[in-house]
DOMARTOR-433140 format. One line per 10 residues: number of its first residue (from 0); for each residue x, y, z of C-alpha. Coordinates in Angstrom, 2 decimals, padded with zeros to 5 digits. Layout:
BEGIN
NUM	X/Y/Z; ...
END
This chain:
BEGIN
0	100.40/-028.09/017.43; 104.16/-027.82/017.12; 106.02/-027.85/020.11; 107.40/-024.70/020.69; 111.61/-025.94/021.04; 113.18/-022.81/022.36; 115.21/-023.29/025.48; 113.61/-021.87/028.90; 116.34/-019.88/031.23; 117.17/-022.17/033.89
10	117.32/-020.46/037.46; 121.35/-020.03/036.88; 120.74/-018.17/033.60; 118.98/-016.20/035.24; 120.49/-015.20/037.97; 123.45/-014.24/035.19; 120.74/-011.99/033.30; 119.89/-010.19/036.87; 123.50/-009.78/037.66; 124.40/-008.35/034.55
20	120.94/-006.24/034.78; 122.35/-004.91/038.17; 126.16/-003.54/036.83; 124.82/-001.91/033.75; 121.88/-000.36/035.74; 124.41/000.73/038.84; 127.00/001.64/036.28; 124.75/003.79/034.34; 123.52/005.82/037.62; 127.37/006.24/038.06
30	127.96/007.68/034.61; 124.83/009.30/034.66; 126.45/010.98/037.92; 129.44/012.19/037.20; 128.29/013.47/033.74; 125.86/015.79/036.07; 128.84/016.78/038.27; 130.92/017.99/035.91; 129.11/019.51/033.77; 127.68/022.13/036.98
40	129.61/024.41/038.82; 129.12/024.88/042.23; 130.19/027.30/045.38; 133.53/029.13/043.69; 133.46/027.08/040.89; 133.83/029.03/037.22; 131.54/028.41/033.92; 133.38/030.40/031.21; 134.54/033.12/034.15; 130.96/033.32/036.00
50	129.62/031.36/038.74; 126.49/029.51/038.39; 123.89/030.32/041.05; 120.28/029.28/041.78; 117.23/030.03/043.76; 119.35/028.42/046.90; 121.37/031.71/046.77; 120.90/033.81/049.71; 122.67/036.43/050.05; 125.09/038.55/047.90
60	129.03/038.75/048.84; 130.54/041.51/047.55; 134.15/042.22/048.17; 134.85/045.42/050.29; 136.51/047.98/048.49; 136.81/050.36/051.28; 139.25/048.69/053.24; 141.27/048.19/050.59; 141.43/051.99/049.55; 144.73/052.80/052.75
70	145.77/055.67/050.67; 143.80/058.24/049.20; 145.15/062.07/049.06; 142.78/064.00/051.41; 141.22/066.49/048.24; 139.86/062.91/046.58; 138.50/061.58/050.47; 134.72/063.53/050.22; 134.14/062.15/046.70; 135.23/058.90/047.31
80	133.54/058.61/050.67; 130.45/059.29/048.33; 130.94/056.94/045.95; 131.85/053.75/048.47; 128.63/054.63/050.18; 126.70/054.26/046.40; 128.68/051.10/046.17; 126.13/049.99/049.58; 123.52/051.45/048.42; 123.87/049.08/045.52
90	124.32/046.27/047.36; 121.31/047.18/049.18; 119.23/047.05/046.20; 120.56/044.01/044.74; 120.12/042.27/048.14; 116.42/043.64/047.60; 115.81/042.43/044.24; 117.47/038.62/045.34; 114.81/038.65/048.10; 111.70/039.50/046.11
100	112.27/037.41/043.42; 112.48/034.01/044.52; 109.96/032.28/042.40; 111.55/033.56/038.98; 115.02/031.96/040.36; 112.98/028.81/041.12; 112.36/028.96/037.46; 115.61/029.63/035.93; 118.79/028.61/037.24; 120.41/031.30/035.49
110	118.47/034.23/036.59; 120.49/035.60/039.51; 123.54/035.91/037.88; 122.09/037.38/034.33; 119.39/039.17/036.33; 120.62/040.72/039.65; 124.99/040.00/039.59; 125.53/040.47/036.27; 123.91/044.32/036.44; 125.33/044.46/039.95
120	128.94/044.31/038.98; 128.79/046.70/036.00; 127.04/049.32/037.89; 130.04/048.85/040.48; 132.67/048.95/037.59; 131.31/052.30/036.41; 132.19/053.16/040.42; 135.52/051.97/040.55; 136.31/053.54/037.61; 135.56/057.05/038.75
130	137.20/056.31/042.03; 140.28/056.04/039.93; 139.68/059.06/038.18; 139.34/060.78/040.98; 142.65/059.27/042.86; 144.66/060.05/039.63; 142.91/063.89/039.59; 144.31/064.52/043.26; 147.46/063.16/042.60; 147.27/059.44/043.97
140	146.89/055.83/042.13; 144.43/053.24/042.81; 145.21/050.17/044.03; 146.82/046.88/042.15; 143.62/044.93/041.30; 140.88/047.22/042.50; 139.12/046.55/039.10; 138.27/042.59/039.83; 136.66/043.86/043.39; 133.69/044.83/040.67
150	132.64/041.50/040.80; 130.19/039.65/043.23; 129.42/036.35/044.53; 126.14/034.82/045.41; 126.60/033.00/048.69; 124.40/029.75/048.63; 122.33/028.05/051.84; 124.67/025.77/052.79; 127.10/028.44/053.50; 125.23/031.75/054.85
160	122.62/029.06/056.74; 119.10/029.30/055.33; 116.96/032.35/055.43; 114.18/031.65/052.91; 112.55/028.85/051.40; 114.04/026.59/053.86; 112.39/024.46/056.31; 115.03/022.79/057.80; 117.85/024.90/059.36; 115.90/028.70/059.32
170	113.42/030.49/061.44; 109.66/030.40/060.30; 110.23/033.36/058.04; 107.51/034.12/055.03; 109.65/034.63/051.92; 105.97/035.64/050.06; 106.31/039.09/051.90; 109.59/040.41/050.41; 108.68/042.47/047.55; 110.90/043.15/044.64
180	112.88/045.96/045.77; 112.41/046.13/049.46; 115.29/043.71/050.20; 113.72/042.15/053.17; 110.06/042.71/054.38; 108.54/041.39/057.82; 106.51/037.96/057.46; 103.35/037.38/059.14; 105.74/035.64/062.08; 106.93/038.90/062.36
190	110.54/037.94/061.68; 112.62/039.65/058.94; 113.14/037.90/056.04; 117.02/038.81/056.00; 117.43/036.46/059.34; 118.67/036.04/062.28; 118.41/032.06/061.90; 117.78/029.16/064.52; 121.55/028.65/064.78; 122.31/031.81/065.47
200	121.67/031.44/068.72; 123.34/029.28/071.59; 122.43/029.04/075.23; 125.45/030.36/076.80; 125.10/027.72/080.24; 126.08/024.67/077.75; 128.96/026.59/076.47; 132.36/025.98/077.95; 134.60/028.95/079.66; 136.42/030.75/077.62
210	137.63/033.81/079.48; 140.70/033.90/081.33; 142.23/035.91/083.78; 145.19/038.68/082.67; 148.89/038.60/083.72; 149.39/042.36/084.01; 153.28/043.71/083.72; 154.97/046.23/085.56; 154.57/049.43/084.69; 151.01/049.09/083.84
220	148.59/052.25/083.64; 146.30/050.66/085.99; 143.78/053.57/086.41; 140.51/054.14/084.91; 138.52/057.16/083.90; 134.20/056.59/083.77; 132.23/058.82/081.86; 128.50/058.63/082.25; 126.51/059.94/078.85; 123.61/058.25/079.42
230	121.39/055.03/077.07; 119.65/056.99/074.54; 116.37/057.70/076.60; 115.97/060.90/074.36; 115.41/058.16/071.34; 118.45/060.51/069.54; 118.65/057.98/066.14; 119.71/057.91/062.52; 120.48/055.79/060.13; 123.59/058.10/058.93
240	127.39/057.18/059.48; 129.43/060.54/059.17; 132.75/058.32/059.51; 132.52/056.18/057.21; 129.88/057.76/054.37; 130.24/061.36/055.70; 127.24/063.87/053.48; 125.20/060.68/052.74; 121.96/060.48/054.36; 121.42/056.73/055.13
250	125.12/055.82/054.66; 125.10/052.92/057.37; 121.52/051.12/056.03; 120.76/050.79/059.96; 119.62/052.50/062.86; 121.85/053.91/065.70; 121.68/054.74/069.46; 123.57/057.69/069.92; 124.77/059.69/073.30; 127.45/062.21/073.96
260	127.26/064.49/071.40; 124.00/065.43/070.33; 124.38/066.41/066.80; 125.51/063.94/064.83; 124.54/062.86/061.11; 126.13/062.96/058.13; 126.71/066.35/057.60; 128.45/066.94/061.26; 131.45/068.40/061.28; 134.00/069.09/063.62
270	132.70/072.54/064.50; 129.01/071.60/064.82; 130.13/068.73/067.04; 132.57/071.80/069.17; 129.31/073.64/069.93; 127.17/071.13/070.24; 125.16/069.68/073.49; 125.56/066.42/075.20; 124.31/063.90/077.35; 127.58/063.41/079.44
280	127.07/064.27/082.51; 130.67/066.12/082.46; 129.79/068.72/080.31; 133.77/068.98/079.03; 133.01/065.21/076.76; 131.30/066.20/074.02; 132.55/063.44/072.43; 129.95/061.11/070.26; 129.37/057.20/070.97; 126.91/055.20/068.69
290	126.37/051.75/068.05; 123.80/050.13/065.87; 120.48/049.52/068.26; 119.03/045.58/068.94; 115.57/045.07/067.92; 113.23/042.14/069.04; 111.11/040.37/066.08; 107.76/039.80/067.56; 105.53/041.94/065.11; 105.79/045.04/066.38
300	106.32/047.99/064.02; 108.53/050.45/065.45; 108.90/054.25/064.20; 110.94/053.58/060.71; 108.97/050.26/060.11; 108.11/051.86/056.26; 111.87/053.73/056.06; 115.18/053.43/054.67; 117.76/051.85/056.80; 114.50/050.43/059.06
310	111.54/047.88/057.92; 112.31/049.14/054.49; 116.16/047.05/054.39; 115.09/044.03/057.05; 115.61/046.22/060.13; 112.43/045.23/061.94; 111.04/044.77/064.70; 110.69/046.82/068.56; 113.71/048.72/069.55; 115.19/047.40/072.71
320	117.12/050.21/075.22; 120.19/049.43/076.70; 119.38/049.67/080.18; 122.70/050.27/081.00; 125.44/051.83/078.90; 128.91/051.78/080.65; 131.90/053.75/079.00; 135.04/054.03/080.54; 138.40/054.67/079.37; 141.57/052.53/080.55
330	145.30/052.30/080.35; 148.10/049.86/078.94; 149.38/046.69/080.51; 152.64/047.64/079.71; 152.95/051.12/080.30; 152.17/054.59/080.41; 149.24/056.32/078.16; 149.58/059.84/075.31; 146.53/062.11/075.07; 143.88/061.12/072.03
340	143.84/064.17/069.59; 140.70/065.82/069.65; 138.16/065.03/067.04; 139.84/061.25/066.69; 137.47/058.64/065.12; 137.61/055.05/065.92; 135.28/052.21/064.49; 135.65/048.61/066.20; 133.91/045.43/064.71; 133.46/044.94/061.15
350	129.19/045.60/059.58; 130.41/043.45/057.09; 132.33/040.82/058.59; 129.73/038.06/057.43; 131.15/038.18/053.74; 134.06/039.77/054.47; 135.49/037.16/057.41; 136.62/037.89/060.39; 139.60/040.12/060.03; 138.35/043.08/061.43
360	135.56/041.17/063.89; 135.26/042.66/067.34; 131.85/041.23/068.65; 130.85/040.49/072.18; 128.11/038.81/073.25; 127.68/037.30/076.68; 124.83/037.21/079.90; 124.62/038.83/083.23; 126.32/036.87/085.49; 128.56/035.17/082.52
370	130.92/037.62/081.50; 134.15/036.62/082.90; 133.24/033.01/082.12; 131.74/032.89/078.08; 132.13/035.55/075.78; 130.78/034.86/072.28; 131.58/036.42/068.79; 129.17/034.68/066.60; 126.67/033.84/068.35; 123.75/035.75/070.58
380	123.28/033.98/073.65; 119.83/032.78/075.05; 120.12/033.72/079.18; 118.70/032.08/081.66; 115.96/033.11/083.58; 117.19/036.79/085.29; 119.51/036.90/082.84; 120.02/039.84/080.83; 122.23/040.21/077.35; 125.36/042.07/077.35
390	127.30/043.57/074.55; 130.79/044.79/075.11; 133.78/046.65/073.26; 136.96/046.92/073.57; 138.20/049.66/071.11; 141.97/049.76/069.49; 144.34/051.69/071.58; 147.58/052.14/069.49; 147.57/055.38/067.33; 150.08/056.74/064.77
400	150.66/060.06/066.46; 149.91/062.36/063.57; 146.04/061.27/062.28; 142.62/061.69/063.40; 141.06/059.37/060.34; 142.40/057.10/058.08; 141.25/056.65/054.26; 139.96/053.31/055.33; 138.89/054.59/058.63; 141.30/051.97/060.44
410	144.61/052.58/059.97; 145.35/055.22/061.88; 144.48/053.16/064.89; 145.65/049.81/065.57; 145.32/046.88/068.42; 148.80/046.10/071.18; 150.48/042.69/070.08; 149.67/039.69/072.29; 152.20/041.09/074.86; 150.27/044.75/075.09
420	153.30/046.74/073.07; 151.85/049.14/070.32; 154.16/048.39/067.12; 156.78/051.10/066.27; 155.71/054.42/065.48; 152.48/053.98/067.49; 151.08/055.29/070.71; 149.22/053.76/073.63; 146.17/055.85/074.02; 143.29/055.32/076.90
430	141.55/052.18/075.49; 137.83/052.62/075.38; 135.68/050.12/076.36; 131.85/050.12/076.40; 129.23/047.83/078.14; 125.47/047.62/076.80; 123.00/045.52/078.71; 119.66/045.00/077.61; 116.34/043.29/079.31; 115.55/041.22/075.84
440	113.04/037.89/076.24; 114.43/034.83/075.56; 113.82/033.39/072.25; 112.82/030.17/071.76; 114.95/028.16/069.39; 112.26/024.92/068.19; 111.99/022.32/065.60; 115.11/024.47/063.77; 113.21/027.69/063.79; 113.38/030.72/066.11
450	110.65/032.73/067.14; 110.72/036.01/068.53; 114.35/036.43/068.11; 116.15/040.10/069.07; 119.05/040.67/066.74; 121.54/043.71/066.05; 120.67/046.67/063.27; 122.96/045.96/059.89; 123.05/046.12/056.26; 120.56/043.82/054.83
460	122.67/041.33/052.93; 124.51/040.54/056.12; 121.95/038.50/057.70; 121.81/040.25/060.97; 124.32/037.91/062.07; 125.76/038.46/065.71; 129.60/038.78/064.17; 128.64/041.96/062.76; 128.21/043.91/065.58; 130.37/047.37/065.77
470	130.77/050.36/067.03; 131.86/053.71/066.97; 133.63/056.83/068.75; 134.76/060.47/068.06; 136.31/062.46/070.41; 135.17/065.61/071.26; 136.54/066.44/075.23; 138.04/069.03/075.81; 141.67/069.05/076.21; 141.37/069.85/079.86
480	139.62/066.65/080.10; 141.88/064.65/077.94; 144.45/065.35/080.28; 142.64/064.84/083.22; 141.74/061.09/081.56; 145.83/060.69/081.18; 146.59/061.69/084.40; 144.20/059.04/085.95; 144.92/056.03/084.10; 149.03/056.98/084.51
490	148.76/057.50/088.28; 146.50/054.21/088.74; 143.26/056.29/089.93; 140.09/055.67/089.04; 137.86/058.79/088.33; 135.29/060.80/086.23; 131.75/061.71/086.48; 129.18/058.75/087.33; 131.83/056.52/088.28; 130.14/056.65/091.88
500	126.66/055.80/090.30; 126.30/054.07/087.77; 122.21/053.69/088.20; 121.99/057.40/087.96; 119.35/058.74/085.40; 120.39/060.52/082.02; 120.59/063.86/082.12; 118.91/066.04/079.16; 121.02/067.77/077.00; 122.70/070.72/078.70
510	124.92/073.37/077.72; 125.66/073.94/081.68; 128.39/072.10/083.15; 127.67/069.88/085.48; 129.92/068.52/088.78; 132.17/065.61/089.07; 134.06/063.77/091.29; 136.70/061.08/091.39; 136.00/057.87/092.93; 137.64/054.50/093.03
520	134.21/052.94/092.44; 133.91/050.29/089.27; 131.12/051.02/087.19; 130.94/047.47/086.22; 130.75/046.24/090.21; 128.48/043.16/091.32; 127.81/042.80/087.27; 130.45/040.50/086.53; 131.73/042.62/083.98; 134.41/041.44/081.88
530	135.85/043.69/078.70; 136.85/041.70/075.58; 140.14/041.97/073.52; 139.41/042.49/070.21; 140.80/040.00/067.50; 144.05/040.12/065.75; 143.99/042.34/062.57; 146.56/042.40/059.79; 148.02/045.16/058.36; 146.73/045.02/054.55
540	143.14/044.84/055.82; 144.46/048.08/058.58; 142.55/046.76/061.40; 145.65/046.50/062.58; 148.40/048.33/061.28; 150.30/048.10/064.68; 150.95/044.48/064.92; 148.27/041.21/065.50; 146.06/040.67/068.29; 146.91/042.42/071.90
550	146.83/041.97/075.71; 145.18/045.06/077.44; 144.86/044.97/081.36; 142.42/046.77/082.37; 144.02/048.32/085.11; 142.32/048.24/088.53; 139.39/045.74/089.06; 136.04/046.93/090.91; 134.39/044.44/093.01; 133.79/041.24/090.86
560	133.93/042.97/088.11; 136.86/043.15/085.67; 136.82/046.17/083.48; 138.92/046.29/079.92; 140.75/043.15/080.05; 141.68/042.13/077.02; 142.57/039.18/074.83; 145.87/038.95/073.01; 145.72/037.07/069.42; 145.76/032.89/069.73
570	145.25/032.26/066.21; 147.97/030.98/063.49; 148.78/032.84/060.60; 145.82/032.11/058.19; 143.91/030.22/060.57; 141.90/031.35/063.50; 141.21/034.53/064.34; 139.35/036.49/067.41; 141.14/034.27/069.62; 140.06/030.95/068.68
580	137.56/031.88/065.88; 138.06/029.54/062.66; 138.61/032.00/060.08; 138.57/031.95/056.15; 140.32/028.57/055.78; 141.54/028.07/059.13; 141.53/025.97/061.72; 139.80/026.79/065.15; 142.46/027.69/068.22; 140.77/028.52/071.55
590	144.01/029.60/072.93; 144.97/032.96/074.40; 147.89/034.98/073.62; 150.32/035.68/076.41; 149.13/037.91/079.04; 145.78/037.58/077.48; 142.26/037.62/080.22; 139.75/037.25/077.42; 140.18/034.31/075.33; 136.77/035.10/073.46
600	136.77/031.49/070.72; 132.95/030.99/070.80; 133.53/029.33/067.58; 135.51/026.23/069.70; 133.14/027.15/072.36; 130.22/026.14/070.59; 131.38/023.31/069.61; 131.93/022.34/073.25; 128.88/022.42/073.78; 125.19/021.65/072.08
610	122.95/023.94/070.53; 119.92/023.39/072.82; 115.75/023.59/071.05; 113.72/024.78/074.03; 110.69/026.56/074.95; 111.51/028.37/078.13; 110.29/031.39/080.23; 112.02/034.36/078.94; 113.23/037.27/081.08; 109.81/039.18/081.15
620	108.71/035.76/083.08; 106.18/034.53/080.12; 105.81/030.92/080.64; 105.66/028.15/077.32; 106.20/024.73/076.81; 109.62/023.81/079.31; 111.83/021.44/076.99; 114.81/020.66/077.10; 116.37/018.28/073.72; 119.03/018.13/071.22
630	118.27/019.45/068.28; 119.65/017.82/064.84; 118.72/020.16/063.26; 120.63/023.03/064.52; 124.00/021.45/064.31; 126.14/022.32/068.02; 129.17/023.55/065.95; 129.42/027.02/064.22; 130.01/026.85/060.58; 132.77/028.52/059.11
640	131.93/031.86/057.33; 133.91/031.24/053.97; 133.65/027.73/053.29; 132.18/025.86/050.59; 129.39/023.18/050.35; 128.82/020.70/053.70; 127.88/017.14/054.07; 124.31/017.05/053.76; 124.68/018.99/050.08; 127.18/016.63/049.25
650	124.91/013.73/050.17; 122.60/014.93/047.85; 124.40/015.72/044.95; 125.90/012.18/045.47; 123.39/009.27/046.09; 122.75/008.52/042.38; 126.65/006.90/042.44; 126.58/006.02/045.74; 122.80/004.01/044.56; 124.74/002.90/041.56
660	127.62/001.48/043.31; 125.83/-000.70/045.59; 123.84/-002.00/042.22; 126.85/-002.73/040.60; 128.32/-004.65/043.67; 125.02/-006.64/043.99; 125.53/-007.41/040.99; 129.11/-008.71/040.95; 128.61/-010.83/044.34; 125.45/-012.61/042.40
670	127.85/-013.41/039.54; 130.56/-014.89/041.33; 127.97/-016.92/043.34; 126.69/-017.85/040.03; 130.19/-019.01/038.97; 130.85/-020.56/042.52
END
């Protein structure tokens, strides 16, 4: 046989063939890589002028055209009202069809944009354009750029937090049982499928103070004027919003508590809200306050499980009662109050503020026994045992002296800078503020899921996330009583009817008037009450068309309580807002403006502290598993609300090169030890 002569690889030559294996193997992950990285477009990214979106979208962002609209001639306001309120109601169903069709987006990376965004922004450009018609027929023009708000975003997990189809950073929520069209179904947990989310929710005893204590000037209106109307125990709801969609049933997409005034929907008007009745015990305030209700997601099906603006658009769940509703009217910390015009309409917080940032944010969310230490803006807080949640406003006091309503519904009204001073050509009006507290059992926050969770009415597409909490007002006293309000808060006296007992039952509506009496008493005493400033607006978005941000003293303080205090503006230009807040692109600032008591910056607050996974007895005394751990899952810091992408999707889109690179090194250090 012949000898076969070919040379064998010694062990160096080989250890040259591995090396070389390694860098053309590690080199071609790399390539391979960066190919794939290019070629896709992520979070804001463009792909000839639309943005790529997947099955990991969400939730939609849509800008929000009706804060831009600051000027529109009052015979164009009805029609236009009308057709910003079919611009939600489009939302809506998009937000509906993104739910319910999950398993076709798994399918086909293309299918929300050419399927549910693509439809979504020419049915809104067929809107704006007969807005603009409609300015240009009453004599006004639309503004520059309103056509590119057609357009809409699909917000991705990584940014909104996960809601569906997640098992790592959501609640236990059953994507299976949104139905095309329905936007948001209840899953057999009983938990919407539109959130709230595991890290929603903080447990307010590891979070750091963040309230502080007012420096009041002289001259102050230090009085304060209660008026007692009652918590809804005559169930008076609707899922209307004559404001802001007035003559469109279902024009907020959520339920609201309403007391005061007794006959409110959309088709009020200022006459049937004259002769209307009321729950105010003074029978002269006739005025209407509403606020969207809190529900708890344990399964139950309450009244409007099956209809619009309820189970139908992810409102689910048992209605909680506020078991105390506190409204009271107080003055400026830098001098004396004007009379509110009658029929004056004020909205405070932002439904939207999810996708549209924080601009116009003016949530409160705290504990019994921890308001004047934590107040949070996005976050709900899990109490401790006889502990009960609080929600508070404080509403803008500046007004322009001539309007009751603004084309935006905002800039008529305005917030005091951060040294209480309404800017020029606006009025300090009685600030009202309003105090909710409601008996809701602890959730418990677990392996990254939450179960039983209570979160706040709201449009679908905004998650039910805590930031979005609002509220609203029309006045409808009596001028008599207006006056007598003034005359309190300018004189330092605190008065009005319930202000001696605040326990006291609600009365049914009554067309008799009923007795009052002026009393120094604090509604808010032995409850640790403590009022929040609202955030700094600007005056393009006309939260605040007065100036940024704004002390407000309360005035007199009842007996450990601290009633209307509010925080003046801490944040930078373009970077945090609601006093420490990071907002779109900014940088977090817990600090308080000057002569500020509520520095509300949950946002640095959380981050102060960790997000705790515990089963614990909740308030009704229901005992599960006690723990007590960190959870990795449910990161301690809040993540921004406009920011793109995060570590652990960057990780992922990454480890080919990163896998490559450590080939490639391998196989450079085994060829220089070869040549060594």
């Amino acid at each position: 046989m012949k000898r076969n002569s070919r040379r064998r690889p010694t062990g160096a030559r080989r250890a040259t063939f591995a090396a070389v294996a390694l860098i053309v193997g590690g080199g071609g992950l790399i390539a391979a890589n960066v190919y794939a990285s290019a070629s896709e477009v992520g979070w804001g990214g463009a792909n000839d002028g639309e943005q790529t979106v997947s099955s990991e979208t969400v939730t939609i962002d849509c800008p929000d055209l009706g804060t831009r609209l600051t000027e529109v001639p009052e015979p164009a306001r009805a029609e236009v009202d009308k057709e910003l309120a079919l611009l939600d109601q489009q939302i809506t169903e998009a937000y509906g069809r993104l739910a319910g069709t999950r398993e076709a987006q798994a399918e086909d990376d293309g299918f929300v944009q050419n399927s549910i965004l693509g439809p979504l922004k020419d049915k809104r450009t067929a809107v704006i354009d007969r807005i603009k018609t409609d300015l240009e027929r009453a004599g006004g023009t639309a503004p520059d750029g309103i056509d590119e708000l057609a357009s809409c975003t699909g917000m991705p997990a990584e940014q909104a937090q996960p809601v569906a189809d997640t098992g790592d950073d959501g609640a236990a929520q059953n994507d299976d049982s949104a139905q095309p069209g329905d936007g948001a179904g209840q899953g057999d947990d009983g938990q919407a499928a539109s959130g709230p989310v595991a890290s929603d929710f903080v447990d307010i005893t590891t979070v750091q103070p963040n309230v502080k204590e007012p420096a009041r000037q002289s001259g102050a209106s230090t009085g304060g004027f209660v008026t007692e109307c009652g918590v809804n125990a005559n169930k008076n709801h609707n899922t209307d919003n004559v404001i802001v969609a007035p003559g469109v049933s279902n024009g907020a997409h959520h339920l609201h508590d309403y007391v005061g005034n007794q006959s409110n929907d959309a088709f009020a008007t200022n006459d049937s809200f004259a002769a209307a009745q009321t729950t105010c015990r003074d029978q002269d305030d006739k005025s209407s306050y509403y606020w969207p209700v809190v529900r708890v997601q344990d399964g139950t099906q309450d009244f409007d499980q099956e209809a619009d603006g309820g189970g139908k658009e992810g409102n689910v769940g048992r209605i909680l009662s506020a078991e105390q509703a506190q409204i009271k009217f107080i003055g400026s910390p830098t001098g004396k109050v004007v009379a509110m015009p009658r029929f004056l309409r004020i909205i405070t917080g932002d439904a939207k503020a999810f996708t549209n940032g924080t601009a116009n944010a003016n949530a409160h969310w705290s504990c019994t026994g921890f308001e004047d230490k934590v107040q949070l803006t996005d976050a709900y807080p899990l109490c401790p045992q006889g502990s009960k949640v609080v929600r508070t406003f404080a509403f803008q006091s500046c007004w322009d002296g001539q309007n009751t309503d603004s084309a935006n519904h905002r800039t008529h009204v305005a917030f005091a800078d951060e040294a209480g001073n309404c800017a020029e050509g606006f009025r300090a009006i009685p600030q009202l503020t309003m105090r909710l507290v409601y008996d809701a059992p602890r959730p418990v926050v677990r392996d990254g899921q939450v179960e039983n969770p209570y979160a706040v009415d709201g449009f679908p597409e905004q998650l039910h996330k805590p930031i979005t909490d609002h509220d609203d007002f029309i006045n409808v006293m009596t001028e008599g009583l207006m006056d007598k309000v003034v005359d309190c808060i300018n004189s330092g006296r605190q008065c009005g009817a319930g202000a001696d007992d605040p326990s006291r039952e609600e009365p049914a509506p009554s067309d008799e008037p009923s007795s009052g009496g002026d009393t120094p008493k604090d509604p808010g005493k032995g409850a640790g009450t403590q009022t929040p400033q609202p955030p700094a607006g600007t005056a393009d978005t006309g939260q605040n068309g007065a100036g940024d941000g704004g002390a407000k003293d309360g005035g007199a303080k009842g007996d450990g309580a601290k009633d209307g205090a509010a925080k003046g503006d801490g944040a930078k230009d373009g970077g945090a807002k609601d006093g420490g807040a990071k907002g779109d692109g900014g940088a977090e600032d817990d600090r308080a403006g000057a002569g500020s008591e509520v520095d509300t910056a949950p946002k640095a607050a959380r981050s102060d502290a960790p997000t705790v996974e515990q089963s614990a007895a909740d308030d009704s005394g229901t005992d599960t598993e006690a723990v007590s751990e960190q959870a990795a899952s449910t990161p301690s810091e809040t993540r921004p609300q406009a920011v793109t992408g995060g570590l652990a999707d960057t990780g992922a889109r990454l480890w080919p090169a990163a896998a490559g690179a450590v080939l490639v090194t391998a196989g450079l250090l085994l060829l220089r030890r070869r040549r060594a």
